[in-house]
C-alpha positions as YAML, in Angstrom:
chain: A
units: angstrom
residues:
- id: 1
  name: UNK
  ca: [7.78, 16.65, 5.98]
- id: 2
  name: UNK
  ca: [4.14, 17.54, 5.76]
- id: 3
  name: UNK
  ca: [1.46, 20.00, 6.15]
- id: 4
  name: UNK
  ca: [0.76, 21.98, 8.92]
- id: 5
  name: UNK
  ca: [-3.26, 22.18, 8.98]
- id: 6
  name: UNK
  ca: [-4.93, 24.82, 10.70]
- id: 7
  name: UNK
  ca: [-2.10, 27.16, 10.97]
- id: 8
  name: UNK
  ca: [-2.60, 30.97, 9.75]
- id: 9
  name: UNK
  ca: [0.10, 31.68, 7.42]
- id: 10
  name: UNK
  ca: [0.61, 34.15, 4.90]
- id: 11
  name: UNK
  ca: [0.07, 32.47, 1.39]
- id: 12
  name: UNK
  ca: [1.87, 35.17, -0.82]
- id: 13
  name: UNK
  ca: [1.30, 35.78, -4.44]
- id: 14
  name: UNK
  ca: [0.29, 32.31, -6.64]
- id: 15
  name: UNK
  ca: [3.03, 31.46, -9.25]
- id: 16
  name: UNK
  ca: [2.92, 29.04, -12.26]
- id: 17
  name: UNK
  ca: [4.44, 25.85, -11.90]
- id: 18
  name: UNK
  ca: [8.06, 26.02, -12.55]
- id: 19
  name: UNK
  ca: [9.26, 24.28, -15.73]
- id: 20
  name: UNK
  ca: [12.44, 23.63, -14.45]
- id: 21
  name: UNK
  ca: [12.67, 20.81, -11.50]
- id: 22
  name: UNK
  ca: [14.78, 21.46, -8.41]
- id: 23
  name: UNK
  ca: [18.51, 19.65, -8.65]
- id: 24
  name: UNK
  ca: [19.52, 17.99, -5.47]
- id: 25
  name: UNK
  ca: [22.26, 14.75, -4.36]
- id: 26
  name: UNK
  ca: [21.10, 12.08, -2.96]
- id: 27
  name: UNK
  ca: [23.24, 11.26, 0.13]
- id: 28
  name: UNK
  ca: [24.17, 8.03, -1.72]
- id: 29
  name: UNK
  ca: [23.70, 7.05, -5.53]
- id: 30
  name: UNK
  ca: [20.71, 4.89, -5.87]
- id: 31
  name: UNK
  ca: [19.02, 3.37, -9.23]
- id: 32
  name: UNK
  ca: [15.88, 4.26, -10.64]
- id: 33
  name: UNK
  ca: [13.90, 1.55, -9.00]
- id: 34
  name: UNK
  ca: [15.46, 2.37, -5.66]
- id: 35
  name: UNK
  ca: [14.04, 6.18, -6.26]
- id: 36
  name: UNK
  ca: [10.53, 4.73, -6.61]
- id: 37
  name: UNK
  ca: [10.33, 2.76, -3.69]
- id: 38
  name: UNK
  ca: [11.29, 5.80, -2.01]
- id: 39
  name: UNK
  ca: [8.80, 7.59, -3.67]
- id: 40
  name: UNK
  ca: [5.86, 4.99, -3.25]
- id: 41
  name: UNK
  ca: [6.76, 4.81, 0.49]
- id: 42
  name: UNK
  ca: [6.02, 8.86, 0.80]
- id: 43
  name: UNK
  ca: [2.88, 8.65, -1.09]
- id: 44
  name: UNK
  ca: [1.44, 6.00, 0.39]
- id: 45
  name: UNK
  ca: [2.37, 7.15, 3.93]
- id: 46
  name: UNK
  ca: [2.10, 10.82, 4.20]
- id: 47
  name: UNK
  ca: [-1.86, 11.91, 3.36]
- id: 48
  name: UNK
  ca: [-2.32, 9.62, 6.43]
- id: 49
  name: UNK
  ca: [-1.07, 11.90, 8.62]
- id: 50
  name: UNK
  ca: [-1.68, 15.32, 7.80]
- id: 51
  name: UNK
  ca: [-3.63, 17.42, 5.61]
- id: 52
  name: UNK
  ca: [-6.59, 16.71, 3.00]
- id: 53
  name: UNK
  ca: [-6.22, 13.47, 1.07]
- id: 54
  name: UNK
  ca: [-7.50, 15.19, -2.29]
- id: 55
  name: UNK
  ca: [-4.55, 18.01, -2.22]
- id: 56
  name: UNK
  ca: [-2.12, 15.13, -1.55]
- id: 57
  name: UNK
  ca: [-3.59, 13.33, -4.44]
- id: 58
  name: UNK
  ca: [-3.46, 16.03, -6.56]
- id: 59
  name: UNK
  ca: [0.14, 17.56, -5.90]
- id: 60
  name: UNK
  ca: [1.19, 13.50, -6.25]
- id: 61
  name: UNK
  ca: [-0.16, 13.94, -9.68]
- id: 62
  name: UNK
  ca: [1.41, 16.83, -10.63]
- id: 63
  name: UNK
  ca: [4.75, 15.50, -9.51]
- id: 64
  name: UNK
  ca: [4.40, 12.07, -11.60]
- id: 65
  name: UNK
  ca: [3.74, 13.58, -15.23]
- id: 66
  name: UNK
  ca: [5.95, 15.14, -17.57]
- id: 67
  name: UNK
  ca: [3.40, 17.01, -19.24]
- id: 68
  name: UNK
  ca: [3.85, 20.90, -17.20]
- id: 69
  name: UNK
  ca: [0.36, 21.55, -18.44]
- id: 70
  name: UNK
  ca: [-1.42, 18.80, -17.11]
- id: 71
  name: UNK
  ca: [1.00, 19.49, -13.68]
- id: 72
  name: UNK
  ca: [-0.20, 23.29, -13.72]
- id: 73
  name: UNK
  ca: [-4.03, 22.05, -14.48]
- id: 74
  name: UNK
  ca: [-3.86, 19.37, -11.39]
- id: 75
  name: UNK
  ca: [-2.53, 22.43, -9.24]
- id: 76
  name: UNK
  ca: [-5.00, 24.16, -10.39]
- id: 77
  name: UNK
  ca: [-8.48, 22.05, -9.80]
- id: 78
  name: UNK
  ca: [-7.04, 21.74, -6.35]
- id: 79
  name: UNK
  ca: [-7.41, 25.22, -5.80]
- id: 80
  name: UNK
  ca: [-3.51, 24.78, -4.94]
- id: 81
  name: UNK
  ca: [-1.05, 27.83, -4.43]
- id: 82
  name: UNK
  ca: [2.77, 28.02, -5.41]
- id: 83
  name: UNK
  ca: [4.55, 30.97, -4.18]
- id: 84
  name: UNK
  ca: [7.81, 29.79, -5.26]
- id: 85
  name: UNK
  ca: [6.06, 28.06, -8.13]
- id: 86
  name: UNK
  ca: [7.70, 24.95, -6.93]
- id: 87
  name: UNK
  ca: [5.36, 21.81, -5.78]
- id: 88
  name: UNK
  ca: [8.18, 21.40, -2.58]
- id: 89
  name: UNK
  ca: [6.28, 24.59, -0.86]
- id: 90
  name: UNK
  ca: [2.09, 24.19, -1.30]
- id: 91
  name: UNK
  ca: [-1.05, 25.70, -0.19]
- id: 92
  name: UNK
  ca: [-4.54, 24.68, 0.42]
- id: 93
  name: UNK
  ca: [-7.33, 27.47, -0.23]
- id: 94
  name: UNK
  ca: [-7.80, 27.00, 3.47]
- id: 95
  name: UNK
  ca: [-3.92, 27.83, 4.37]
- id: 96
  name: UNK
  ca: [-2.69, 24.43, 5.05]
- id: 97
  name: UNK
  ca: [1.29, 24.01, 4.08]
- id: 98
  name: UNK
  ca: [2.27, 21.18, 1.85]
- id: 99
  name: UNK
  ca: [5.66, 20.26, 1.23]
- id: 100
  name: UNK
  ca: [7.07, 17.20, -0.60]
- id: 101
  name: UNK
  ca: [10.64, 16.05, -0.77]
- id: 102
  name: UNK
  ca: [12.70, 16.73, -3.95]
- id: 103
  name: UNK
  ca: [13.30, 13.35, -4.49]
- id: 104
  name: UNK
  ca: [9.54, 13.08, -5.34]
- id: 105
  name: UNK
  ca: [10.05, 15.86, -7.72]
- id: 106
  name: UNK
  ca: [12.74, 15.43, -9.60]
- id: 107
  name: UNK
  ca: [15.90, 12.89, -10.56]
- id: 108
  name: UNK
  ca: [18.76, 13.50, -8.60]
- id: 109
  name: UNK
  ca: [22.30, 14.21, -9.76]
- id: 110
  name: UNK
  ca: [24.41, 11.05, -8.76]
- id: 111
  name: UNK
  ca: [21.32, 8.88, -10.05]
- id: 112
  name: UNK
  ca: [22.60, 5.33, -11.41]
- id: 113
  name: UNK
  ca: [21.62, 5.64, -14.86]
- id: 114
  name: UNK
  ca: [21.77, 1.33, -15.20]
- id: 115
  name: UNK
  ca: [18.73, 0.48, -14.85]
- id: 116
  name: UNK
  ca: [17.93, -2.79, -13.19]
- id: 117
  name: UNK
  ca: [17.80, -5.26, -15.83]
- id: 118
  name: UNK
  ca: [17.35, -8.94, -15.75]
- id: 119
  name: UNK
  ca: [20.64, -11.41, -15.29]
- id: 120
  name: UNK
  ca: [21.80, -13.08, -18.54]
- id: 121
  name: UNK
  ca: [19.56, -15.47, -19.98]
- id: 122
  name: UNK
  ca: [16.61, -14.84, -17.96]
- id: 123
  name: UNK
  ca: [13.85, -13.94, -19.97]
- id: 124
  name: UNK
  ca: [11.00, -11.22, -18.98]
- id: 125
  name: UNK
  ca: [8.58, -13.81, -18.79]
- id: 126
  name: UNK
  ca: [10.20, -15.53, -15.92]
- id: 127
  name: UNK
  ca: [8.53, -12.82, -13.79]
- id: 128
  name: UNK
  ca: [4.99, -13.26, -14.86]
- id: 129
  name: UNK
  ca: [3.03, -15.37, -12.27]
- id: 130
  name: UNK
  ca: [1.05, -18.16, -13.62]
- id: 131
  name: UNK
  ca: [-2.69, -17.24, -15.07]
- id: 132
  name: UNK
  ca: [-4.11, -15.24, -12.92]
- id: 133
  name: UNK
  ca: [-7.71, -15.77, -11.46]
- id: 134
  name: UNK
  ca: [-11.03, -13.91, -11.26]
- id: 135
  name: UNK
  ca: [-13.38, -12.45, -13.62]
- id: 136
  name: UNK
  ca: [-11.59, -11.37, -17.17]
- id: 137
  name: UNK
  ca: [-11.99, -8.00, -17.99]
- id: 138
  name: UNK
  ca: [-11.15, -6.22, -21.43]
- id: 139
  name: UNK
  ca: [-9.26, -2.89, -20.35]
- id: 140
  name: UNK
  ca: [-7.94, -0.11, -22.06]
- id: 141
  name: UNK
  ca: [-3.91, 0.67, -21.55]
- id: 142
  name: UNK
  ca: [-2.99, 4.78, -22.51]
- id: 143
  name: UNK
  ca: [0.68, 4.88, -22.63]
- id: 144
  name: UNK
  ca: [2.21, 8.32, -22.41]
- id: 145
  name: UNK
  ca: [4.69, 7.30, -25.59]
- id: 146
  name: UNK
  ca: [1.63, 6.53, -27.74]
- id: 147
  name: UNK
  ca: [-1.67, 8.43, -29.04]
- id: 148
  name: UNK
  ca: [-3.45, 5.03, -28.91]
- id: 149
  name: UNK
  ca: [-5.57, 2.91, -26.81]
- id: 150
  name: UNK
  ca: [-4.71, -0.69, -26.14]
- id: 151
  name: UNK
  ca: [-7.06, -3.17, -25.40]
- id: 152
  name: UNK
  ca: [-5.75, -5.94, -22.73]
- id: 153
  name: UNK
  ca: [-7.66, -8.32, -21.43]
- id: 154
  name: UNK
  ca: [-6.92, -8.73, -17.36]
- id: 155
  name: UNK
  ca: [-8.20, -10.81, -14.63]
- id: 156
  name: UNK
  ca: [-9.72, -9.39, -11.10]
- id: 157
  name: UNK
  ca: [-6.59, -11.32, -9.75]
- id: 158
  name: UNK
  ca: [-3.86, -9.79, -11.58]
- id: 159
  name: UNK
  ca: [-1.69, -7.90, -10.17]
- id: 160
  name: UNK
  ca: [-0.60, -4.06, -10.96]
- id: 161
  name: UNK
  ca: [2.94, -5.65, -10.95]
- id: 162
  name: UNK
  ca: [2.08, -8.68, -13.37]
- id: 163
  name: UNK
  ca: [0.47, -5.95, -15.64]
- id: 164
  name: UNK
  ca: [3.68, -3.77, -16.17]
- id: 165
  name: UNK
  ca: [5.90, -7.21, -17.32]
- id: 166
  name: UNK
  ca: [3.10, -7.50, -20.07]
- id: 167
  name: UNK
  ca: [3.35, -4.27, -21.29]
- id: 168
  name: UNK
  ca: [7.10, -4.63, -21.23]
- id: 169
  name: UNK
  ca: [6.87, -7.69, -23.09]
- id: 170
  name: UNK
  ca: [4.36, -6.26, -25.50]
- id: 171
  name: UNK
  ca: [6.02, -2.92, -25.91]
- id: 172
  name: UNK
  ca: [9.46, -3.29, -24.58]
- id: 173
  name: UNK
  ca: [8.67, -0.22, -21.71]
- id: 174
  name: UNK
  ca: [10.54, -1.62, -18.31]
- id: 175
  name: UNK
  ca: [8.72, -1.91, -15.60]
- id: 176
  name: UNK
  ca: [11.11, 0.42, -13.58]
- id: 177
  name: UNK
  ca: [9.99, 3.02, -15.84]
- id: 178
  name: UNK
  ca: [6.22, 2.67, -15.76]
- id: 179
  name: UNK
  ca: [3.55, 4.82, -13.33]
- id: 180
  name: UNK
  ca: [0.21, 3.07, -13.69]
- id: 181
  name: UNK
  ca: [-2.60, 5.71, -12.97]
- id: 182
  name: UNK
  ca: [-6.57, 4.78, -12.75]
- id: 183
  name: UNK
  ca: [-8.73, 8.35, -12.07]
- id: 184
  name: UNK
  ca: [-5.79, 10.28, -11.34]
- id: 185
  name: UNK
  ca: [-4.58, 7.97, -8.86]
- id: 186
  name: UNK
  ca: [-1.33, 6.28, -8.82]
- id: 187
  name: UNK
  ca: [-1.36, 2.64, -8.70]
- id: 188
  name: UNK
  ca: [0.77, 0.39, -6.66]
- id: 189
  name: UNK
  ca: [2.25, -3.10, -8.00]
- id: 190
  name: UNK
  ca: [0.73, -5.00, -5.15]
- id: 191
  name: UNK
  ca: [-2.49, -3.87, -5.81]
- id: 192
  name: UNK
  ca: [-5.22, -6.18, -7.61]
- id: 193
  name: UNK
  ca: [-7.42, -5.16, -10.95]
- id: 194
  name: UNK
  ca: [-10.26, -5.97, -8.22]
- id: 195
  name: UNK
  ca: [-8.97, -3.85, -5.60]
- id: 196
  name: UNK
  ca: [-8.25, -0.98, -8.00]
- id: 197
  name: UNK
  ca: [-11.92, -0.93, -8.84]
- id: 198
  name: UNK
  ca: [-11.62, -0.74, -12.81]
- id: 199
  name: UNK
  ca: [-14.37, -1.54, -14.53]
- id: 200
  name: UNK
  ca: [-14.42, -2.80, -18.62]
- id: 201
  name: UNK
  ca: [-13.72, -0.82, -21.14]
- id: 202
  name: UNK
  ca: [-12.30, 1.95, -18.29]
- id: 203
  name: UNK
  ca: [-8.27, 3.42, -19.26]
- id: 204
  name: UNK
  ca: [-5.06, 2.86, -17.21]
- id: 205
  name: UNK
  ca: [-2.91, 5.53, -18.13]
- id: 206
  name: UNK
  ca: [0.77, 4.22, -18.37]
- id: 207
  name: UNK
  ca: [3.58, 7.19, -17.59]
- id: 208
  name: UNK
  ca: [6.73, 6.59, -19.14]
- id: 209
  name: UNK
  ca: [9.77, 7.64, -17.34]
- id: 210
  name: UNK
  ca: [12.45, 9.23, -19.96]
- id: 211
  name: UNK
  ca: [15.67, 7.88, -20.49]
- id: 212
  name: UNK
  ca: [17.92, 9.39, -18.18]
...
């Protein structure tokens, strides 16, 4: 699935985004985590092929937050059209056709609702790699669950990954259910502070997944 740049097409008529996510079976249950590999495989792959990387980024966006406004308001700075008011069928300005798969839309129907938890006895911690190194920063964490900013202090070195078992140490959010986003952009667990170019005092915003 993709976009189909260049092609002359007949838009249609713009629609709001839909506040009610398309259903769909996966062709075998899968957990949570298993759903965002999935997901993080499509996102990371697909701009690379076809279309403009800033409409990918911003129907990616839209598709990771709960919050329909700021979905519609992403849709919308990208000049982006919804005839079926769906984010599976999109438009560029220019006539390009997006489409993503459901299952970066929406939870599907035979998800397994256990979510992948640690084996008796192990503790949370046993995942954090030793001290990281680089230059310590003091960053901000925004999670979606709270109206207040968290300072952390990070290294350059850390990893994405090694971020989200503090927070769920700190504030008990698994790291299954966290989307780390830096200017809009989704960020990865292998990524680096360093390589994710935060500066201090900047905000990670921290999208919790509901329960399902």
């Amino acid at each position: 699935m993709g976009s189909n740049p260049g092609n002359n097409v007949t838009i249609g008529k713009n629609k709001p985004l839909s506040s009610e996510k398309p259903k769909w079976k996966s062709e075998i249950p899968i957990t949570m985590g298993q759903l965002r590999s999935k997901r993080d495989e499509y996102w990371e792959t697909q701009p690379a092929f076809e279309g403009r990387k800033e409409i990918w980024d911003a129907l990616h966006a839209a598709c990771e937050t709960e919050d329909m406004a700021l979905a519609q308001a992403f849709v919308d700075g990208a000049n982006i059209t919804l005839p079926s008011g769906q984010l599976t069928d999109a438009y560029d300005e220019l006539g390009n056709h997006y489409t993503v798969p459901l299952y970066c839309i929406s939870l599907p129907t035979n998800l397994i609702t256990c979510e992948e938890t640690s084996s008796p006895g192990e503790s949370s911690k046993d995942h954090i790699p030793v001290e990281a190194s680089g230059e310590e920063l003091i960053i901000k964490i925004r999670l979606s669950t709270s109206t207040k900013d968290v300072k952390m202090s990070v290294r350059t070195g850390e990893t994405i990954g090694a971020i989200k078992h503090r927070i769920h140490t700190d504030f008990g959010v698994p790291p299954s259910k966290q989307r780390c986003f830096f200017s809009g952009k989704l960020l990865y667990d292998k990524l680096t502070i360093g390589e994710t170019k935060i500066s201090k005092g900047f905000v990670v915003q921290i999208v919790v997944a509901p329960d399902s």
